[in-house]
N, C-alpha and C positions, 0 to 999 in steps of 0.2 A: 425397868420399863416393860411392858406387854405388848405385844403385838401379834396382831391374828392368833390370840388368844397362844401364842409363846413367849413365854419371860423369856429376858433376855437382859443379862447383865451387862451393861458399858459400862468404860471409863473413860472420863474427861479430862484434860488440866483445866485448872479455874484460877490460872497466872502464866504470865510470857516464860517466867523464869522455871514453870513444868514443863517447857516446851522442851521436844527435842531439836538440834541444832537443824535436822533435815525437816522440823515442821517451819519452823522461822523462815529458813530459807523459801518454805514452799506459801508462805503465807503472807511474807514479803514480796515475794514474785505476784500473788496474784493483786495485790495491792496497786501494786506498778501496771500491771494489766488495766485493770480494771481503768486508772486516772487515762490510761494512755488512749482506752477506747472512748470514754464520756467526753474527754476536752472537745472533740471534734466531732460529737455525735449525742448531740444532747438528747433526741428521740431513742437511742436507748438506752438510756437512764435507768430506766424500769427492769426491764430485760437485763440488764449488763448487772445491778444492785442483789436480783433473784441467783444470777448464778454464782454472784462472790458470798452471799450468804451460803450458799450450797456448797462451794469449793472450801469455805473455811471450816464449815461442819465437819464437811470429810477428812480434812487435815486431821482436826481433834480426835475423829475417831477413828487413823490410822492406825491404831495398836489394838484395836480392838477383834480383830481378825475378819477374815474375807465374807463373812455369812453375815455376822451379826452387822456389821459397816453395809453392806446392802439391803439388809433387812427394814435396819432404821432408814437411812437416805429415803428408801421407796415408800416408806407406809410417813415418815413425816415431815409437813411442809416446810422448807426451809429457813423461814422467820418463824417457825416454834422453836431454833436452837436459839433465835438472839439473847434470849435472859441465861443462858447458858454459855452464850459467845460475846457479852457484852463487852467483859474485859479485852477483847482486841481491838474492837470499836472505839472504844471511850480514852485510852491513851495507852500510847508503847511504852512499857516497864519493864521492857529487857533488857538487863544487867549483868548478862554472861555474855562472853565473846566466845566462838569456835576456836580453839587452843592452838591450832597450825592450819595451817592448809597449806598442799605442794604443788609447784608448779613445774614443770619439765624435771622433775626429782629434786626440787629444793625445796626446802621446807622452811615457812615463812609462821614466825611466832607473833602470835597476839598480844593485848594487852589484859592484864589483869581485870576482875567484875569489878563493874563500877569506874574502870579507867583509874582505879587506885594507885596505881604505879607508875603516870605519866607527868610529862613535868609542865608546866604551862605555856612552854616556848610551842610541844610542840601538840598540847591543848590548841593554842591560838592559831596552829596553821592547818591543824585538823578539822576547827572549828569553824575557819571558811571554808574548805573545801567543802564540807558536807551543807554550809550555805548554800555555796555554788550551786552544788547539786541539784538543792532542793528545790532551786530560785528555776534553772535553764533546764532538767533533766538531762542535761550531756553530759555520756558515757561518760567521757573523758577524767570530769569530774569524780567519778565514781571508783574510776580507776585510781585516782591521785590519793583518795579517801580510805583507798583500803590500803597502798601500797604506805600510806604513810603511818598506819597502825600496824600493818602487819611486815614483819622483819626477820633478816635471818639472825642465826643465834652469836649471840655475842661471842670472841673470843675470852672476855673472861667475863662470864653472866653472872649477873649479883644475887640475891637469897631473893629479892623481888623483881625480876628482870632476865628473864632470856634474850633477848633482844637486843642488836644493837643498839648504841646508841644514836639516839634519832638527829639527823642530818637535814636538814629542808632542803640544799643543794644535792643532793640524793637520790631527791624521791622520783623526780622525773622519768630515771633511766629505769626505776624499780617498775613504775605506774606502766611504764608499754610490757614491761613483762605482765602485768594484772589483767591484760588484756585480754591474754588468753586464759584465764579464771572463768568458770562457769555466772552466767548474770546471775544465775539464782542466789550463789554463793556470796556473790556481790553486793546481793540486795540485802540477806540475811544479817552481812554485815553493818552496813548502813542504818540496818533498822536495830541493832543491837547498839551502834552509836547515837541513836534519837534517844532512845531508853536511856542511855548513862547520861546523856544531856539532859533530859526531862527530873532526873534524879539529879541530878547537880544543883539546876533551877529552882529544885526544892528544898532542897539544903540551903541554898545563900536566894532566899527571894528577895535581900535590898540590890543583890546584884543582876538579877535576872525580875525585876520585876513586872507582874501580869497589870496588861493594860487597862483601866479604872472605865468599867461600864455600867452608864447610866442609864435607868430606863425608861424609855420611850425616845430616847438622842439616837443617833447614827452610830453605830461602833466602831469608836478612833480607830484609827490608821495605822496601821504595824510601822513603829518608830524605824527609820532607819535604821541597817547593821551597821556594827560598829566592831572590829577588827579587836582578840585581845592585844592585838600586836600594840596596836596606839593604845590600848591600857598599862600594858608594860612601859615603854615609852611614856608613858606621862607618869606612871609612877615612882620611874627613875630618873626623873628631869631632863631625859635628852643627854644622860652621862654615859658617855660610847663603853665605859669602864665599866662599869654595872652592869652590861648588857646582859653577857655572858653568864654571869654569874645569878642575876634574874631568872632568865628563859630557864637556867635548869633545875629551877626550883621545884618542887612536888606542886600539881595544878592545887591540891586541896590547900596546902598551906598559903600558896601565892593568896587563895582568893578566900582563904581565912581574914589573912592579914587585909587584904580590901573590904573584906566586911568589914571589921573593926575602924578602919577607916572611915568609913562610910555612917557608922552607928556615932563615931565621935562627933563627924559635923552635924550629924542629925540630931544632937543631944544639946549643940552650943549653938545649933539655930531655934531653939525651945523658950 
């Protein structure tokens, strides 16, 4: 780029997953800003839209050093990054989690990219929480969401697994520790669980499927949430004996085997 007749070379990421864990966080954070000013102040919309274009510029060109990052900001306007900044816009495809984070000197491990290493029991109770979340924005929530991905290290951790294992009577006493976690950290995370959901959903779209919009009709109504809890549950008929041995199943293979499922009645109702 050129400016006041100085070339000036940037660098940009053009994906979530070039992101550094401290842009996610910062670019999560201002996301949450942003909704938390417009819900209750629709007149600045305008104003409030101008400077989240402008804070996520800067994010991106955080690495780029202190001259050239002021250089660019000043000489151009903000909505000349969006074809540059579209991928943050258009959907969250973050698929890396921040590997530990500590809290009062403990050190609390993540889960693998893509949530590959989780099992669907505790897929299904991660999966409302970040519901929760996203439905009331209470902290609370948000605490529960990180505190049930993020764990101390197993006493005997497997080749895919540092981590305890996951406990849902647990998480509570974990989630008030999560509390004192920085939000931003919080947020980072949360938005790095949208991203592995968004990617799931694309992986099995008869199980996650996008709602059928017609045009010039109303656009349907977000179907009800539906718990994978009561999926498990119905796919083990209510057998108290399967429970256990269900929930710890790797989330990918559980919800293999539910496609396939899903594809057979699809095939015999033909």
């Amino acid at each position: 780029m050129k400016f006041s007749n100085v070339k000036i070379k940037i660098k940009m990421s053009s994906s979530w997953n070039e992101l550094s864990f401290e842009q996610v966080d910062n670019i999560a954070h201002q996301f949450h800003c942003y909704h938390e000013i417009i819900k209750d102040n629709a007149d600045l919309l305008d104003r409030t839209t101008q400077r989240l274009y402008y804070q996520v510029a800067k994010e991106l060109l955080r690495y780029n050093g202190w001259f050239a990052t002021r250089k660019v900001l000043k000489e151009v306007h903000p909505k000349e990054f969006v074809p540059f900044t579209k991928f943050i816009y258009e959907s969250v495809e973050r698929t890396k989690f921040r590997p530990h984070v500590k809290i009062k000197g403990i050190r609390y491990h993540g889960p693998d990219t893509r949530l590959r290493n989780i099992s669907i029991g505790e897929f299904s109770f991660v999966d409302a929480a970040f519901y929760q979340w996203s439905r009331t924005k209470n902290p609370v929530w948000l605490d529960v969401l990180c505190a049930s991905l993020y764990r101390e290290i197993s006493d005997s951790p497997s080749e895919t697994d540092l981590r305890r294992p996951f406990v849902k009577q647990a998480v509570d006493s974990r989630a008030d520790r999560f509390g004192k976690l920085s939000i931003k950290k919080k947020l980072g995370i949360a938005k790095s669980y949208e991203g592995c959901r968004n990617h799931i959903a694309k992986a099995f779209p008869r199980i996650f499927p996008k709602p059928v919009v017609i045009e010039g009709e109303e656009p349907p109504k977000p179907k009800k949430y539906i718990s994978f809890g009561k999926v498990i549950l119905n796919k083990i008929e209510g057998d108290p004996s399967k429970l256990e041995s269900s929930n710890n199943t790797n989330m990918y293979d559980f919800l293999s085997i539910i496609d396939a499922d899903i594809d057979r009645i699809q095939k015999l109702k033909k």
